[in-house]
GULODREN-858280 format. One record per residue: residue in three letters; x, y, z of N, C-alpha, C in turn. Coordinates in steps of 0.001 Angstrom, whole numbers, plus 500000, padded with zeros to 6 digits. Layout:
BEGIN
ALAXYZXYZXYZ ...
END
This chain:
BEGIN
UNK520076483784510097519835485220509931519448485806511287 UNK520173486849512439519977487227513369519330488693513119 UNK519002489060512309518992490647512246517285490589512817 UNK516391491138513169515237491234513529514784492760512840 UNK513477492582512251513163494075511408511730493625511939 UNK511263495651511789510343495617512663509282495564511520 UNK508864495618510069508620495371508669509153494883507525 UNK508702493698507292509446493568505853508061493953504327 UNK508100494402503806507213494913503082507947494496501579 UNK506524493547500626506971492847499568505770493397498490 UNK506875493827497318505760493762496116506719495043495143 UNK505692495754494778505763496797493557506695497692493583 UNK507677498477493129508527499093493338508617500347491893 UNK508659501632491867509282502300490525509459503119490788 UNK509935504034489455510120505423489296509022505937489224 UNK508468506950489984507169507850489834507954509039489208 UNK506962509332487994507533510795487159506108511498487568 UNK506020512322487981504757513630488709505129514798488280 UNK503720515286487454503958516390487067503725517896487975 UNK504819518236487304505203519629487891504064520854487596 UNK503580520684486738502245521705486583500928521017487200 UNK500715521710488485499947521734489442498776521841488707 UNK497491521221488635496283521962487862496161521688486330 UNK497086521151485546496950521224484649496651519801483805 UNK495998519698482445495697518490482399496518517636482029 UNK496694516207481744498030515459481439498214516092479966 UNK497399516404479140498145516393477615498969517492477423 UNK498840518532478257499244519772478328500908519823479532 UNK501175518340480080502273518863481038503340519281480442 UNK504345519924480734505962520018480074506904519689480580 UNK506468519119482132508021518615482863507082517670484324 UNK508130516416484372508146516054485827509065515847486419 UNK508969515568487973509568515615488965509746513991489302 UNK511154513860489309511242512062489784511602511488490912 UNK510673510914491511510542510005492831510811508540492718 UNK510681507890493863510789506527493992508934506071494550 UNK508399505202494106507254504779494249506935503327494269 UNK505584502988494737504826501562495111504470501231496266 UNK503498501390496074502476501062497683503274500478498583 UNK504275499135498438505085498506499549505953499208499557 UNK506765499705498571508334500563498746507988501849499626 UNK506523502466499449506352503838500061506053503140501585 UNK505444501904501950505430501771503256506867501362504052 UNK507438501082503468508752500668503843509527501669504047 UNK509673502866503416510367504197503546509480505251504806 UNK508062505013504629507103505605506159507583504984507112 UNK507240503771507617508071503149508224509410503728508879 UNK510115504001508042511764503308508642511873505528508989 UNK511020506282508240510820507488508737510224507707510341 UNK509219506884510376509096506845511846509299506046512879 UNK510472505732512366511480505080513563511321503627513423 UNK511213503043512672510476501437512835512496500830511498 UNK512601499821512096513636498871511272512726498268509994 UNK513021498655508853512094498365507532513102497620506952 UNK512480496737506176513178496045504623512157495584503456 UNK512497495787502749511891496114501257512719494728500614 UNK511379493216500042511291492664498888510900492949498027 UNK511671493735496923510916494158495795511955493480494581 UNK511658494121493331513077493313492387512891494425491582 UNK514309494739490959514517495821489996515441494675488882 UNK515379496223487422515908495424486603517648496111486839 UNK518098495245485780519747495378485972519636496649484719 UNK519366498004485458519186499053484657519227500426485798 UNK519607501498484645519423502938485790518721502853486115 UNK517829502642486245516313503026487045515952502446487963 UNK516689500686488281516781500334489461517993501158490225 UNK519349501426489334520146502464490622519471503164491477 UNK518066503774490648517950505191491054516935504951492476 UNK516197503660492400515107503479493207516736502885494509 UNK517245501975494547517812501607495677519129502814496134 UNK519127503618494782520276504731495876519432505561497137 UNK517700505287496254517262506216497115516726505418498341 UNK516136504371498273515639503398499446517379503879500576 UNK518200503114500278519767503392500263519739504312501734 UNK519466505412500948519986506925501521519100506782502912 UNK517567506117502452516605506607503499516918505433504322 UNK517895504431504925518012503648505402516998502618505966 UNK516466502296504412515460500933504286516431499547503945 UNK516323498635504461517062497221504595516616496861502636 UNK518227496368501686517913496501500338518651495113500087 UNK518801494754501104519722493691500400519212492425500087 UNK517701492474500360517354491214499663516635491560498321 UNK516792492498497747516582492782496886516871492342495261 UNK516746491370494433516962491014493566516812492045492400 UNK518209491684491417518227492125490052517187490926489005 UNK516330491691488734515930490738487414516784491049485567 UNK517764490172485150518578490561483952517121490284483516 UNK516778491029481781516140491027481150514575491675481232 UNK514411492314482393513317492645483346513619494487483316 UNK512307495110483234512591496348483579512188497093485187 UNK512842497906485696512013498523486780511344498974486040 UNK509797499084486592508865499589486532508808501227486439 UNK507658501831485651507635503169485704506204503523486180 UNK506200505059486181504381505582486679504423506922486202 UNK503545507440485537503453508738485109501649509448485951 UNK502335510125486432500999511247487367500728512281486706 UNK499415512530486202499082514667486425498229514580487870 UNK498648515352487901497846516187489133496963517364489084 UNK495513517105489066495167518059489137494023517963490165 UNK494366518091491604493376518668492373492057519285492727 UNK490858518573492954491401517892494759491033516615494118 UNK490470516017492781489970515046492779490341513958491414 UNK490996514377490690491731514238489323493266514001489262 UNK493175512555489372494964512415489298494992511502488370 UNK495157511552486563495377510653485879496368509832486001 UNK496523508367486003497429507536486375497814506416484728 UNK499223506582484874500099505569483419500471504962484414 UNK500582503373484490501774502560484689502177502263483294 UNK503987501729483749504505500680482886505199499413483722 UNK504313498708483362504907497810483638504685496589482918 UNK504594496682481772505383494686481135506457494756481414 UNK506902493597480901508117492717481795508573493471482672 UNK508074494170483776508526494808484970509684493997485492 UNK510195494470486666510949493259487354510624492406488923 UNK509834493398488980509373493108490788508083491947490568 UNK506986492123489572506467490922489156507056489900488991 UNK508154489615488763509121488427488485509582487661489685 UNK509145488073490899509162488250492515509375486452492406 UNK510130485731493019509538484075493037509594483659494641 UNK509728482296494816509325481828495913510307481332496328 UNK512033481275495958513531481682496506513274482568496807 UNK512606484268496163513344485185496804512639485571497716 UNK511535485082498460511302484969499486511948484362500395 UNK511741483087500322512835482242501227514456483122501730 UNK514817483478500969516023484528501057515736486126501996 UNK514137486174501748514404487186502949513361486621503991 UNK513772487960505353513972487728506439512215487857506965 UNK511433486818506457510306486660506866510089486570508263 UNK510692485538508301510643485268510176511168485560510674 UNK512026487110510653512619487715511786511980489206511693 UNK510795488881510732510237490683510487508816490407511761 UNK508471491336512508507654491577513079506427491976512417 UNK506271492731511720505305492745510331505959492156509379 UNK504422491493508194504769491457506888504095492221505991 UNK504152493060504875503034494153504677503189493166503066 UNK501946492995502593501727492250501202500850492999500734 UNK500585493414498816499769494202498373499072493087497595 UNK497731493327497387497076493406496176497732493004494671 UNK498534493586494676499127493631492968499969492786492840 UNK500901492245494271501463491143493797501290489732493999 UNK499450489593493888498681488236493531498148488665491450 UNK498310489773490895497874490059489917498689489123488689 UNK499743488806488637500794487826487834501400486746488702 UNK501791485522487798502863484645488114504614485263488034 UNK504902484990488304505633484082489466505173484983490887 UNK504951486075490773504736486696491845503414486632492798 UNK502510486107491935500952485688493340501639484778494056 UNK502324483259493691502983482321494105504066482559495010 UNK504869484107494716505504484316496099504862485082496608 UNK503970485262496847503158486588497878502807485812498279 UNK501845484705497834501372483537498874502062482852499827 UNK503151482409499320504364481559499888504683482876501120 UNK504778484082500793505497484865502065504059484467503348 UNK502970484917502822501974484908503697501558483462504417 UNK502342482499504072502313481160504703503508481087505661 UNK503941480992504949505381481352505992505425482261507544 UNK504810483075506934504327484113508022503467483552509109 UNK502494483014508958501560482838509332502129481594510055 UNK502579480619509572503454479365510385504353479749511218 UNK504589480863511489505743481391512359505683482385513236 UNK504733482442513129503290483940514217503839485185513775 UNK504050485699512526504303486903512432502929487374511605 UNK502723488685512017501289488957511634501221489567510100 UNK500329488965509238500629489771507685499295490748507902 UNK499848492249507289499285493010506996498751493362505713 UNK498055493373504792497552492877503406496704494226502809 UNK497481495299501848496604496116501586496134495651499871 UNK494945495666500020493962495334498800494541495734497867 UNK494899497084497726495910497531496499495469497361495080 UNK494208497652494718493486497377493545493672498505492236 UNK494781498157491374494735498566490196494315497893489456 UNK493630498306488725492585497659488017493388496889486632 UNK494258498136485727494965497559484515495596497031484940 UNK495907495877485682497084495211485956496344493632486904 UNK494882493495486120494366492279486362493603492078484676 UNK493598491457484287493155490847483497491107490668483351 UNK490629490827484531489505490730484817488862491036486290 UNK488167492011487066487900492390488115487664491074489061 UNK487231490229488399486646488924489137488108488419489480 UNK489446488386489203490164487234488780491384488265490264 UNK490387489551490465491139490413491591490635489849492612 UNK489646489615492932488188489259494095488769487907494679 UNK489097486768493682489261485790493726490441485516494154 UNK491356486301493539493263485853494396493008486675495804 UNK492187487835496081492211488411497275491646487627498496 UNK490405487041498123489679485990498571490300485108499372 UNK491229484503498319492315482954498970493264483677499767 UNK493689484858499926494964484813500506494042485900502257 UNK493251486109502113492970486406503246492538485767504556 UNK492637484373504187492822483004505287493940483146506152 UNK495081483652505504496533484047505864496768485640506474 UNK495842486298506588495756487880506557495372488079508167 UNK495999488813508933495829489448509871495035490447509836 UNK495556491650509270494905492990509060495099493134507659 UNK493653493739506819493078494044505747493407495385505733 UNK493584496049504649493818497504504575493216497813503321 UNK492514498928502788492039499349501979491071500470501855 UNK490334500927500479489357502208500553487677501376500346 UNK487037502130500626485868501575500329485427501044499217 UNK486258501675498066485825501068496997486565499593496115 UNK487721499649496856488221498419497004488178497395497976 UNK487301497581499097486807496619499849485469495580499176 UNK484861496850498281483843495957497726484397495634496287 UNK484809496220495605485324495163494911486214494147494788 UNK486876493561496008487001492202496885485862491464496436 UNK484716491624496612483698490440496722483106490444495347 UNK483620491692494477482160491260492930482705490325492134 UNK481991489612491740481645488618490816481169488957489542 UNK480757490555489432480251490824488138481304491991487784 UNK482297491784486547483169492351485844482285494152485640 UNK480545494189485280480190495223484892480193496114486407 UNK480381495597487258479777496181488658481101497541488677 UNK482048497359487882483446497745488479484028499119487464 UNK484051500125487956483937501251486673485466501987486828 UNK486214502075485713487505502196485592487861503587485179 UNK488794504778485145489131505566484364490145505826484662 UNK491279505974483861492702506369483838493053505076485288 UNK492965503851484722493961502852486008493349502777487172 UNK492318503699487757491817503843489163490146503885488739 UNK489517503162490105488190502948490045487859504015490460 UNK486768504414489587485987506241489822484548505900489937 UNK483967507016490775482565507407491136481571507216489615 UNK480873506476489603479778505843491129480642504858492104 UNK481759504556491657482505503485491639482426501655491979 UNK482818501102492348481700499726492506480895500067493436 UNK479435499238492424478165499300493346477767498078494443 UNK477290498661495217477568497146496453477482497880497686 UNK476972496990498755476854497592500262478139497160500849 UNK478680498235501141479796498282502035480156497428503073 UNK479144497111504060478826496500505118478679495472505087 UNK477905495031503784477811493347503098479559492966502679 UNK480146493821502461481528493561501771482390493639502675 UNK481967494377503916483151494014505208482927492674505430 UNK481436492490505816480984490901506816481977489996506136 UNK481818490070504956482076488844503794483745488963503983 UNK484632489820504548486170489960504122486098489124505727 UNK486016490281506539486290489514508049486057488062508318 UNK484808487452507910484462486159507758485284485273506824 UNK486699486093506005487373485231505619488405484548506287 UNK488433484992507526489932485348508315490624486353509188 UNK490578487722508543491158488620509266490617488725510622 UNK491397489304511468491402489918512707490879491316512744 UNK491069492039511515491090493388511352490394493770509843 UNK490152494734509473489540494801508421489964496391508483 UNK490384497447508161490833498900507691490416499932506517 UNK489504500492506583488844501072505520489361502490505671 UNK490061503070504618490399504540504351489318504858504127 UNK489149506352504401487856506578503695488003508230503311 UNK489484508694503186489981510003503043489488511101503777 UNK488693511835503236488249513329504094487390512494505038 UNK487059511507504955486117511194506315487076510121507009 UNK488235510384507241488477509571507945488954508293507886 UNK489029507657508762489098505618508781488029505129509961 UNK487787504014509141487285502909510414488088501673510261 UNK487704501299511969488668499884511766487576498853512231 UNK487762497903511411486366496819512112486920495869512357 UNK485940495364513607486774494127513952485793492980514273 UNK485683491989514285484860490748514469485144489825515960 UNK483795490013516740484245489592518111483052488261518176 UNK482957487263517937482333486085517002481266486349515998 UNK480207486818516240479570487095515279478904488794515176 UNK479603489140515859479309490588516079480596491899515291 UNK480392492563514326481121493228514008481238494721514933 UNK482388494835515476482562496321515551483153497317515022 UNK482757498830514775483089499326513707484283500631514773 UNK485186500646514653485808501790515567486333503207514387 UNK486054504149514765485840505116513767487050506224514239 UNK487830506401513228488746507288513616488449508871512824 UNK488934510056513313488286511172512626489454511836511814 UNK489146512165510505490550512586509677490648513992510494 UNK492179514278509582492619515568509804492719516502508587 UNK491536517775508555491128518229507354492687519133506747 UNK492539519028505298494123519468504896493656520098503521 UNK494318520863502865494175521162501211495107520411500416 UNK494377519751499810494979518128499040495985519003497769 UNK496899518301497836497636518592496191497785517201495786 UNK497925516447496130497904514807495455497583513525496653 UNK496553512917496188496324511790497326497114510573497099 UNK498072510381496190498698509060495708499358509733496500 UNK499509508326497568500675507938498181500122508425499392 UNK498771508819499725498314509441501479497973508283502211 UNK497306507021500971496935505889501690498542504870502521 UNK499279504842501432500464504553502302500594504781503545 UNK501002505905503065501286506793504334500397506338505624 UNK498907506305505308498257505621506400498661503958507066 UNK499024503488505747499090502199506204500646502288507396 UNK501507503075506947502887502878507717502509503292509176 UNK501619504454509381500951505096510412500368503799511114 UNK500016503059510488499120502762511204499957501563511899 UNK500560500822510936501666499600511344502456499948512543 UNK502773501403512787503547501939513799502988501921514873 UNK502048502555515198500844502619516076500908501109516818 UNK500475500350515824499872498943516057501333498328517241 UNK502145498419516156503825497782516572504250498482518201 UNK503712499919518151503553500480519463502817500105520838 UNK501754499493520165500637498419521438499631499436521384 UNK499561500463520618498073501168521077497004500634520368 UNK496215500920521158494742500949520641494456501039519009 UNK493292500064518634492890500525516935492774502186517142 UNK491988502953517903491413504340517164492596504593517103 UNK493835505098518380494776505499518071495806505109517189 UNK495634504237516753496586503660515329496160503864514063 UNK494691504241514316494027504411512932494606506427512631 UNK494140506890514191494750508332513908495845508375513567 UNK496613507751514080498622508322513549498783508084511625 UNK497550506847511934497669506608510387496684507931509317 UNK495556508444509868495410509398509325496183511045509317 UNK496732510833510674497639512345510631498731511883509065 UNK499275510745509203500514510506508480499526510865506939 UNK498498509760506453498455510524505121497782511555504685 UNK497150512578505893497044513808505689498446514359505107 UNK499397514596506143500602515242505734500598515098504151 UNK500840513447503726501758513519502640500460513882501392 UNK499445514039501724498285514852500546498308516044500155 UNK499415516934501690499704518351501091500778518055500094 UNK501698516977499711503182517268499120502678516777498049 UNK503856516614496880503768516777496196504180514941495090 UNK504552514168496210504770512872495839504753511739497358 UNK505263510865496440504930509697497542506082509039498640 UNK506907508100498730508043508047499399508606508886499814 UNK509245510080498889510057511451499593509517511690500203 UNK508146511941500587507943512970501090507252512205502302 UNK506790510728502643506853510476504071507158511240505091 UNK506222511187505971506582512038507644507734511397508469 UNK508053512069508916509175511625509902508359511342511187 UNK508595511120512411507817510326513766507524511638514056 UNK508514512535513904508594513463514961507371515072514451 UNK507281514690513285506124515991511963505282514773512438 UNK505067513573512539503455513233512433503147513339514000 UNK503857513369515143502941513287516287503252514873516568 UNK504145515560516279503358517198516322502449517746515488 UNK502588517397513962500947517466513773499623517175514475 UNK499735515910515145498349515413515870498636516576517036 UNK499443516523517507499391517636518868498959518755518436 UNK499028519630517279499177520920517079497346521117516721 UNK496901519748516486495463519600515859494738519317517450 UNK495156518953518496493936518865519448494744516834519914 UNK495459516571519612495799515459519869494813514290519723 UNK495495513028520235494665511379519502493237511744519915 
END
């Protein structure tokens, strides 16, 4: 395999249906708007928007709804061809309301999804060791066959000096038990370069107590896990990483880093925006930030490109489409006072 990509990004893939009534509550919507979605598929499409060679391991089923996700990967010229049909398997779905700045009820569907069905051929089959990044989520250590290939990619990786990038990616309905999230996140961050995540999924990485962890509509809500932040970085960095990445939305990002026993915390400053939906801003950061990185700059400045990027996509109105292009995220930062 000669092709060299500058990301290969593995895991979750669907149709996002987002509703079209701005403000209003889910029982009351009457229409949505259909996108392509999943934390790896949306970094893979940021990505290949700001100039970076992307490819997407994900798996669809042998159904419209996988047409609809790879006509559109397709169009946006994300690398699809290692992409597996699962017969008997569905693509995955997601249903959004939106109601602003702080209320976004979240449906998945996903039993017998197809991208869970992910195995450890169809890794081998793609182009691990010719990707310069590997971006791995959270969700696809949540089921078999697929923790077993997320692991397998992140070994592979790691035997071959390509750096894995690992966002926590914590949906909650789609573990069986908060502890059983902590614990697959745990093992695979031996293998982890850079950690990516929000504060409230950094600490729930480390709980051990199922009550600590407070759920509503699919996403962990305020008070949200209880736990010192700082106790829950030490404990991630000390697993491995190089890097550790905390979103932290209107305030920003920090990036911490461990220089032997000394943590440093490098603090990047957001870019204030009027939110219409935050699904899909963290992406957006993560692709920002992979770019940056892949660029040779500095953490702050990689952490900024990554906050200009999911500022932007918090004004729109969904996730993948609406990715920045290179050229909207570094005139945004310019138009704001620059890095």
């Amino acid at each position: 395999m000669s092709e060299r990509y500058d990301v290969l990004a593995m895991g979750r893939s669907s149709i996002d249906l987002y509703a079209n009534e701005i403000g209003v509550p889910f029982v009351e919507i009457k229409s949505f708007a259909a996108y392509v979605g999943g934390c790896p598929t949306n970094v893979s499409v940021g990505c290949r928007r700001l100039g970076l060679r992307s490819a997407l391991l994900t798996a669809v089923g042998d159904d419209l709804v996988g047409d609809f996700v790879l006509h559109f990967l397709q169009k946006e010229g994300v690398e699809t061809r290692f992409i597996p049909r699962k017969p008997g398997r569905r693509t995955s779905a997601v249903l959004l309301g939106i109601e602003p700045p702080d209320k976004f009820p979240l449906v998945f569907y996903r039993d017998n999804c197809a991208d869970i069905a992910l195995t450890i051929d169809d890794v081998r089959r793609a182009p691990v060791r010719e990707s310069r990044v590997l971006f791995l989520t959270g969700t696809g250590l949540s089921r078999e066959p697929s923790r077993s290939a997320t692991l397998f990619a992140a070994e592979e990786a790691k035997a071959h000096g390509v750096p894995v990038f690992f966002d926590l990616d914590f949906r909650p309905d789609q573990w069986p038990d908060p502890r059983a999230y902590g614990l697959a996140v745990r093992a695979i961050l031996r293998l982890v370069d850079v950690a990516i995540g929000t504060e409230e999924e950094t600490k729930a990485a480390v709980v051990t107590d199922p009550a600590q962890v407070r759920v509503e509509h699919s996403q962990i809500t305020s008070p949200e896990v209880q736990g010192d932040l700082e106790r829950a970085v030490e404990a991630l960095l000390g697993l491995g990483p190089d890097a550790l990445v905390v979103k932290q939305g209107a305030r920003g990002s920090t990036v911490y880093t461990r220089d032997g026993q000394t943590i440093r915390a490098i603090q990047a400053d957001p870019f204030p925006v009027e939110v219409v939906n935050v699904l899909g801003a963290g992406d957006a950061f993560a692709a920002g930030l992979i770019y940056g990185v892949l660029k040779g700059w500095d953490w702050h400045r990689a952490a900024r490109i990554g906050n200009a990027c999911g500022a932007i996509v918090a004004t729109r109105h969904g996730c993948a489409n609406f990715m920045p292009y290179e050229h909207e995220a570094l005139r945004f930062i310019e138009e704001r006072g620059g890095f």
